[in-house]
Phi, psi and omega in degrees: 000134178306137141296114191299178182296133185066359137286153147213150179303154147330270188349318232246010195307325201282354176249034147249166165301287204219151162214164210235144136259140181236035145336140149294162193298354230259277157321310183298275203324330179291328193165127193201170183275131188313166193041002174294105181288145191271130163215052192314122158302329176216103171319193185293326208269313168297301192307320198305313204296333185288335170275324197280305181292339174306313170287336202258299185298250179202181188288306198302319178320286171334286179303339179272336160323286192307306196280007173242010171268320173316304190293309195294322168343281196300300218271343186298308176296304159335296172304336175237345172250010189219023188297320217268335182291147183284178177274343161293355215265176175225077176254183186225132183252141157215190214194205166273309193217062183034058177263208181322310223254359155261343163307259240287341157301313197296270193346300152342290164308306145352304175291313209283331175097042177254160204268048182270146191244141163227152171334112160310137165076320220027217182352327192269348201263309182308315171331297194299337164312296175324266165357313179279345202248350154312320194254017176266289179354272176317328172269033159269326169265157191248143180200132172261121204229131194266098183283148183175170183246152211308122187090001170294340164106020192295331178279349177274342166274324188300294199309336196282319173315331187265316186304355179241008173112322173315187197235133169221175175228123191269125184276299203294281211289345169301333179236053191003058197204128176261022133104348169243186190280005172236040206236354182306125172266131154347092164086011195209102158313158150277152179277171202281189209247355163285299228277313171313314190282293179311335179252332163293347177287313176324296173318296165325303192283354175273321187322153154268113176307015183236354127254167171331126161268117172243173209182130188266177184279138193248136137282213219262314206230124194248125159066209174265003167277126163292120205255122177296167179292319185291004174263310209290296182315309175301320173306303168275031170219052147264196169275186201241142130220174198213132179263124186228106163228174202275177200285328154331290184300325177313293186306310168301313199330289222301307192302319196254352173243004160213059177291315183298333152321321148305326190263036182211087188285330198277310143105194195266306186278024152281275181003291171280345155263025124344298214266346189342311189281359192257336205223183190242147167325334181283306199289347165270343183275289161324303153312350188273295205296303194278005143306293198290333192245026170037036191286018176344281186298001188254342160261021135263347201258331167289316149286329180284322192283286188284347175242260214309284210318303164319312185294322189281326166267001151318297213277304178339288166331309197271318192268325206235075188317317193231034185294316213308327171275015193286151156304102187303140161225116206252112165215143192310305183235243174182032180260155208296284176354284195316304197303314157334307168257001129261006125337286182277354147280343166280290190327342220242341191244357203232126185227000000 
Protein backbone atom coordinates (compact mmCIF):
# COMPACT_ATOMS: atom_id res chain seq x y z
CA UNK A 1 0.00 0.00 0.00
CA UNK A 2 1.36 3.79 -1.08
CA UNK A 3 2.39 5.59 1.57
CA UNK A 4 0.20 9.13 0.68
CA UNK A 5 1.88 12.38 0.00
CA UNK A 6 3.91 14.23 2.94
CA UNK A 7 3.59 10.82 4.99
CA UNK A 8 6.14 8.71 6.04
CA UNK A 9 6.75 5.07 7.87
CA UNK A 10 9.30 3.99 10.63
CA UNK A 11 11.15 2.21 7.88
CA UNK A 12 11.69 5.40 6.27
CA UNK A 13 13.70 7.14 9.13
CA UNK A 14 17.11 6.88 7.01
CA UNK A 15 15.95 8.87 4.06
CA UNK A 16 15.81 12.25 5.43
CA UNK A 17 18.00 15.11 6.35
CA UNK A 18 16.81 15.64 9.64
CA UNK A 19 14.08 14.89 11.94
CA UNK A 20 12.72 17.19 14.17
CA UNK A 21 10.03 16.46 17.17
CA UNK A 22 8.11 19.00 17.91
CA UNK A 23 7.48 17.66 21.13
CA UNK A 24 7.57 20.03 24.24
CA UNK A 25 11.29 20.18 25.44
CA UNK A 26 9.80 18.01 28.17
CA UNK A 27 8.63 15.02 26.22
CA UNK A 28 12.04 15.06 23.99
CA UNK A 29 14.08 15.09 27.44
CA UNK A 30 12.14 11.89 28.25
CA UNK A 31 12.87 10.13 24.95
CA UNK A 32 13.33 10.72 20.94
CA UNK A 33 14.36 9.23 17.98
CA UNK A 34 18.14 8.93 18.12
CA UNK A 35 19.77 12.34 15.98
CA UNK A 36 16.30 13.99 16.38
CA UNK A 37 16.50 17.80 17.24
CA UNK A 38 13.60 19.63 19.45
CA UNK A 39 11.95 22.29 17.86
CA UNK A 40 8.51 22.52 20.11
CA UNK A 41 5.64 23.95 18.70
CA UNK A 42 4.37 24.48 22.29
CA UNK A 43 6.81 24.42 25.03
CA UNK A 44 6.11 22.64 28.61
CA UNK A 45 4.15 25.65 30.50
CA UNK A 46 2.04 26.18 26.98
CA UNK A 47 1.27 22.73 26.51
CA UNK A 48 0.11 22.34 30.28
CA UNK A 49 -1.84 25.84 29.90
CA UNK A 50 -3.60 24.18 26.32
CA UNK A 51 -4.42 21.53 27.89
CA UNK A 52 -6.12 22.96 31.05
CA UNK A 53 -8.23 25.20 28.79
CA UNK A 54 -9.05 21.94 26.60
CA UNK A 55 -10.41 20.38 29.78
CA UNK A 56 -11.84 22.81 31.69
CA UNK A 57 -12.98 25.51 29.18
CA UNK A 58 -13.84 23.74 25.45
CA UNK A 59 -11.77 22.04 22.63
CA UNK A 60 -12.49 25.24 20.36
CA UNK A 61 -10.76 27.66 23.14
CA UNK A 62 -7.89 25.56 23.24
CA UNK A 63 -7.32 25.31 19.50
CA UNK A 64 -7.40 29.11 19.08
CA UNK A 65 -5.26 29.49 22.01
CA UNK A 66 -2.93 26.55 20.44
CA UNK A 67 -2.72 27.72 16.71
CA UNK A 68 -1.62 31.34 17.48
CA UNK A 69 1.13 29.93 20.29
CA UNK A 70 1.98 27.34 17.28
CA UNK A 71 2.26 29.75 14.20
CA UNK A 72 4.49 32.05 16.53
CA UNK A 73 6.49 28.81 17.66
CA UNK A 74 6.72 27.55 14.01
CA UNK A 75 7.82 30.95 12.42
CA UNK A 76 10.59 31.51 15.57
CA UNK A 77 12.15 28.30 14.46
CA UNK A 78 11.91 28.64 10.82
CA UNK A 79 14.01 31.88 11.63
CA UNK A 80 16.59 30.66 13.67
CA UNK A 81 17.08 27.06 12.48
CA UNK A 82 16.14 26.68 8.59
CA UNK A 83 17.12 30.06 6.80
CA UNK A 84 20.28 28.28 5.56
CA UNK A 85 18.53 25.06 4.21
CA UNK A 86 18.39 24.36 0.21
CA UNK A 87 15.08 23.45 -1.54
CA UNK A 88 16.64 19.92 -1.64
CA UNK A 89 16.66 19.62 1.76
CA UNK A 90 14.20 16.79 3.49
CA UNK A 91 13.16 16.79 6.86
CA UNK A 92 10.65 14.44 8.70
CA UNK A 93 8.43 15.95 11.85
CA UNK A 94 6.73 14.00 14.59
CA UNK A 95 4.56 14.81 17.50
CA UNK A 96 3.30 11.72 20.05
CA UNK A 97 1.13 10.30 17.85
CA UNK A 98 1.49 12.22 14.05
CA UNK A 99 -1.51 14.65 15.11
CA UNK A 100 -2.02 18.58 14.82
CA UNK A 101 1.19 19.76 15.94
CA UNK A 102 3.87 18.00 13.46
CA UNK A 103 0.84 18.55 10.83
CA UNK A 104 0.86 21.91 11.28
CA UNK A 105 4.78 22.28 11.01
CA UNK A 106 4.64 19.58 8.17
CA UNK A 107 2.17 21.57 6.35
CA UNK A 108 4.38 24.98 6.93
CA UNK A 109 7.25 23.49 5.36
CA UNK A 110 5.44 22.02 2.55
CA UNK A 111 4.08 25.54 1.58
CA UNK A 112 7.38 26.87 1.81
CA UNK A 113 8.34 23.97 -0.89
CA UNK A 114 10.86 21.68 0.89
CA UNK A 115 9.84 17.60 0.51
CA UNK A 116 8.84 17.27 4.50
CA UNK A 117 7.16 14.65 5.72
CA UNK A 118 5.74 13.68 9.32
CA UNK A 119 5.65 10.67 10.72
CA UNK A 120 2.65 8.02 10.69
CA UNK A 121 1.46 7.45 14.16
CA UNK A 122 4.47 9.37 15.61
CA UNK A 123 6.29 8.86 18.89
CA UNK A 124 3.87 6.31 19.75
CA UNK A 125 4.42 4.13 16.68
CA UNK A 126 8.43 4.52 17.29
CA UNK A 127 7.92 3.70 20.55
CA UNK A 128 5.99 0.64 19.84
CA UNK A 129 9.16 -0.30 17.68
CA UNK A 130 11.66 0.05 20.03
CA UNK A 131 9.81 -2.42 21.95
CA UNK A 132 9.13 -4.96 19.34
CA UNK A 133 12.54 -5.01 18.27
CA UNK A 134 13.91 -5.57 22.07
CA UNK A 135 11.91 -8.36 22.47
CA UNK A 136 13.04 -10.06 18.67
CA UNK A 137 16.43 -9.01 18.93
CA UNK A 138 18.51 -10.49 21.97
CA UNK A 139 17.59 -14.20 20.53
CA UNK A 140 19.30 -13.46 17.64
CA UNK A 141 22.71 -13.01 19.49
CA UNK A 142 25.20 -15.32 20.85
CA UNK A 143 26.26 -13.73 23.98
CA UNK A 144 28.71 -14.13 26.33
CA UNK A 145 28.48 -13.05 29.60
CA UNK A 146 31.34 -11.87 31.76
CA UNK A 147 30.82 -13.12 35.25
CA UNK A 148 32.51 -11.96 38.34
CA UNK A 149 32.41 -10.75 42.01
CA UNK A 150 32.34 -6.92 42.57
CA UNK A 151 35.66 -5.50 41.89
CA UNK A 152 37.11 -7.96 39.59
CA UNK A 153 37.55 -5.61 36.89
CA UNK A 154 34.60 -6.75 34.28
CA UNK A 155 33.81 -3.42 32.71
CA UNK A 156 37.50 -2.61 32.26
CA UNK A 157 37.93 -5.97 30.42
CA UNK A 158 34.84 -5.48 28.24
CA UNK A 159 36.78 -1.84 27.24
CA UNK A 160 40.04 -3.68 26.44
CA UNK A 161 37.62 -6.06 24.37
CA UNK A 162 36.20 -3.41 22.45
CA UNK A 163 39.62 -1.63 22.28
CA UNK A 164 40.75 -4.85 20.43
CA UNK A 165 37.76 -4.96 18.39
CA UNK A 166 35.09 -7.39 19.82
CA UNK A 167 31.34 -6.42 19.84
CA UNK A 168 30.39 -5.83 23.49
CA UNK A 169 27.12 -4.40 24.74
CA UNK A 170 27.94 -2.10 27.40
CA UNK A 171 24.48 -2.19 29.53
CA UNK A 172 26.16 -0.08 33.03
CA UNK A 173 27.39 2.23 30.64
CA UNK A 174 23.89 2.83 28.75
CA UNK A 175 22.27 3.40 31.97
CA UNK A 176 24.97 5.28 33.55
CA UNK A 177 25.08 3.52 36.51
CA UNK A 178 27.47 0.67 37.81
CA UNK A 179 24.88 -1.70 38.57
CA UNK A 180 25.53 -1.91 42.97
CA UNK A 181 24.57 -0.08 45.80
CA UNK A 182 27.71 1.98 45.45
CA UNK A 183 27.26 2.33 41.46
CA UNK A 184 25.48 5.40 41.67
CA UNK A 185 27.98 7.83 39.37
CA UNK A 186 28.92 11.38 40.92
CA UNK A 187 26.88 14.42 39.15
CA UNK A 188 25.23 12.30 36.02
CA UNK A 189 21.53 11.32 36.20
CA UNK A 190 20.23 7.83 34.81
CA UNK A 191 18.32 8.39 31.53
CA UNK A 192 14.69 7.65 31.66
CA UNK A 193 13.70 3.80 31.31
CA UNK A 194 12.22 4.99 27.36
CA UNK A 195 15.53 6.77 26.47
CA UNK A 196 17.43 3.72 27.99
CA UNK A 197 15.47 0.94 26.03
CA UNK A 198 15.68 3.46 22.50
CA UNK A 199 19.62 3.40 22.74
CA UNK A 200 19.64 -0.31 23.62
CA UNK A 201 17.53 -0.87 20.75
CA UNK A 202 19.87 1.40 18.73
CA UNK A 203 22.91 -0.83 20.11
CA UNK A 204 21.12 -4.17 19.54
CA UNK A 205 20.16 -3.43 15.94
CA UNK A 206 24.32 -2.63 14.83
CA UNK A 207 25.46 -6.16 16.19
CA UNK A 208 26.06 -8.56 13.77
CA UNK A 209 24.62 -12.06 14.28
CA UNK A 210 27.89 -13.43 13.10
CA UNK A 211 30.06 -12.90 15.77
CA UNK A 212 30.06 -13.36 19.84
CA UNK A 213 28.33 -10.60 22.06
CA UNK A 214 30.31 -10.30 25.39
CA UNK A 215 28.49 -8.55 28.19
CA UNK A 216 28.42 -8.64 31.96
CA UNK A 217 26.39 -9.97 33.96
CA UNK A 218 23.31 -8.21 35.01
CA UNK A 219 20.60 -8.24 37.67
CA UNK A 220 17.13 -7.57 37.00
CA UNK A 221 18.17 -3.76 37.59
CA UNK A 222 20.93 -1.51 36.91
CA UNK A 223 20.18 1.59 39.24
CA UNK A 224 16.76 2.41 39.15
CA UNK A 225 16.52 1.34 35.61
CA UNK A 226 15.08 -2.03 34.12
CA UNK A 227 16.99 -4.47 31.80
CA UNK A 228 14.05 -5.88 29.57
CA UNK A 229 13.04 -9.08 29.83
CA UNK A 230 13.63 -10.72 26.78
CA UNK A 231 17.68 -9.26 27.20
CA UNK A 232 17.84 -10.28 30.72
CA UNK A 233 16.09 -14.24 30.05
CA UNK A 234 18.71 -14.49 27.08
CA UNK A 235 21.72 -13.35 28.69
CA UNK A 236 20.99 -15.79 31.34
CA UNK A 237 20.60 -18.79 29.26
CA UNK A 238 24.12 -18.03 27.47
CA UNK A 239 27.35 -19.31 28.03
CA UNK A 240 29.76 -17.99 30.76
CA UNK A 241 33.49 -17.06 31.66
CA UNK A 242 34.14 -15.71 35.25
CA UNK A 243 37.02 -13.40 35.91
CA UNK A 244 38.43 -14.62 39.29
CA UNK A 245 41.14 -12.36 40.45
CA UNK A 246 42.48 -12.13 44.24
CA UNK A 247 41.13 -10.23 46.94
CA UNK A 248 44.00 -7.53 47.32
CA UNK A 249 43.58 -6.32 43.72
CA UNK A 250 39.75 -6.42 44.11
CA UNK A 251 40.24 -3.72 46.99
CA UNK A 252 43.21 -1.82 44.99
CA UNK A 253 40.62 -1.64 41.81
CA UNK A 254 37.57 -0.71 44.23
CA UNK A 255 40.10 2.33 46.29
CA UNK A 256 41.21 3.69 42.83
CA UNK A 257 37.95 3.32 40.90
CA UNK A 258 35.67 4.55 43.73
CA UNK A 259 38.22 6.89 45.42
CA UNK A 260 35.25 9.86 44.82
CA UNK A 261 33.31 8.25 47.19
CA UNK A 262 35.34 9.66 49.96
CA UNK A 263 34.61 12.89 48.97
CA UNK A 264 30.88 12.61 49.97
CA UNK A 265 30.54 11.25 53.51
CA UNK A 266 26.98 12.00 54.04
CA UNK A 267 26.61 10.00 50.75
CA UNK A 268 28.36 7.36 51.00
CA UNK A 269 26.48 6.52 54.32
CA UNK A 270 23.14 6.85 52.43
CA UNK A 271 24.21 4.41 50.34
CA UNK A 272 25.40 1.62 52.97
CA UNK A 273 21.83 2.44 54.56
CA UNK A 274 20.68 0.81 51.45
CA UNK A 275 22.07 -2.56 52.34
CA UNK A 276 19.30 -2.23 55.70
CA UNK A 277 17.48 -5.23 54.29
CA UNK A 278 20.56 -7.27 53.85
CA UNK A 279 22.93 -6.79 57.56
CA UNK A 280 21.73 -5.69 61.24
CA UNK A 281 21.97 -1.97 62.86
CA UNK A 282 25.35 -2.89 63.92
CA UNK A 283 26.95 -3.72 61.03
CA UNK A 284 25.70 -0.40 58.97
CA UNK A 285 26.58 1.34 61.90
CA UNK A 286 29.90 0.13 61.77
CA UNK A 287 30.24 0.77 58.47
CA UNK A 288 28.89 4.15 58.99
CA UNK A 289 31.69 5.11 61.56
CA UNK A 290 34.66 4.04 58.61
CA UNK A 291 32.59 6.07 56.13
CA UNK A 292 33.02 9.23 58.91
CA UNK A 293 36.66 8.34 59.65
CA UNK A 294 37.29 8.20 55.67
CA UNK A 295 38.63 4.53 56.46
CA UNK A 296 38.01 3.42 52.75
CA UNK A 297 39.71 0.60 52.56
CA UNK A 298 38.94 -1.09 55.70
CA UNK A 299 35.22 -0.46 54.28
CA UNK A 300 35.65 -1.91 51.06
CA UNK A 301 37.61 -4.91 52.27
CA UNK A 302 34.21 -5.25 54.39
CA UNK A 303 31.93 -5.02 51.66
CA UNK A 304 33.40 -7.80 49.64
CA UNK A 305 33.90 -10.19 52.75
CA UNK A 306 30.40 -9.50 54.17
CA UNK A 307 27.98 -8.08 51.23
CA UNK A 308 29.05 -8.35 47.67
CA UNK A 309 31.03 -12.27 47.81
CA UNK A 310 28.05 -13.84 49.75
CA UNK A 311 25.77 -12.20 47.46
CA UNK A 312 27.64 -13.19 44.41
CA UNK A 313 27.74 -17.05 45.09
CA UNK A 314 24.26 -16.91 46.08
CA UNK A 315 23.05 -15.19 42.71
CA UNK A 316 25.30 -16.54 39.96
CA UNK A 317 24.16 -19.96 40.42
CA UNK A 318 20.96 -19.14 40.63
CA UNK A 319 20.39 -16.31 38.05
CA UNK A 320 22.88 -17.61 35.42
CA UNK A 321 21.95 -21.53 33.77
CA UNK A 322 25.09 -22.13 32.78
CA UNK A 323 27.80 -20.11 35.24
CA UNK A 324 28.58 -23.63 36.73
CA UNK A 325 30.41 -24.28 33.43
CA UNK A 326 31.74 -20.86 33.13
CA UNK A 327 35.34 -20.38 32.00
CA UNK A 328 37.88 -19.32 34.31
CA UNK A 329 39.95 -15.99 33.81
CA UNK A 330 42.53 -16.21 36.51
CA UNK A 331 44.40 -12.64 36.85
CA UNK A 332 46.75 -11.88 39.15
CA UNK A 333 46.55 -8.10 38.82
CA UNK A 334 43.90 -5.73 37.47
CA UNK A 335 46.51 -3.53 35.46
CA UNK A 336 45.45 -2.38 32.05
CA UNK A 337 48.35 -5.04 30.38
CA UNK A 338 47.06 -8.34 32.33
CA UNK A 339 43.24 -7.14 31.15
CA UNK A 340 44.61 -6.61 27.79
CA UNK A 341 45.99 -9.73 27.28
CA UNK A 342 42.80 -11.59 28.50
CA UNK A 343 40.93 -9.97 26.48
CA UNK A 344 42.74 -11.18 23.56
CA UNK A 345 42.77 -14.38 24.56
CA UNK A 346 38.89 -14.69 24.81
CA UNK A 347 38.82 -13.27 21.50
CA UNK A 348 41.57 -15.55 20.24
CA UNK A 349 39.17 -19.02 22.20
CA UNK A 350 35.44 -18.19 22.05
CA UNK A 351 34.46 -18.63 18.24
Amino acid sequence: MQTPRGIARITDLADFDAIIDVRSPAEFADDHIPGAINCPVLDNEQRVQIGTIYKQVSAFEARKLGAAMVAENIARHLYKHFQDKPKDWRPLLYCWRGGQRSGSFTTWMRMIGWDACQLEGGYKVFRRHVIDRIAELPAQLRFVVVCGATGSGKTRLLDALTAQGAQVLDLEGLARHRGSVLGRLPGIDQPSQKAFETELCAQLSRISTERPVFVEAESRKIGVLQVPEPLIEQMRASECVAVEASRDARIDFLLGDYAYLGDDVQDLQERIECLRSFHSNATLDEWKQLAAAGNLPALFSAFIDEHYDPLYKRSQNKNYARFADARPIVLNDLAPGSLAEAAGDLIRTIT
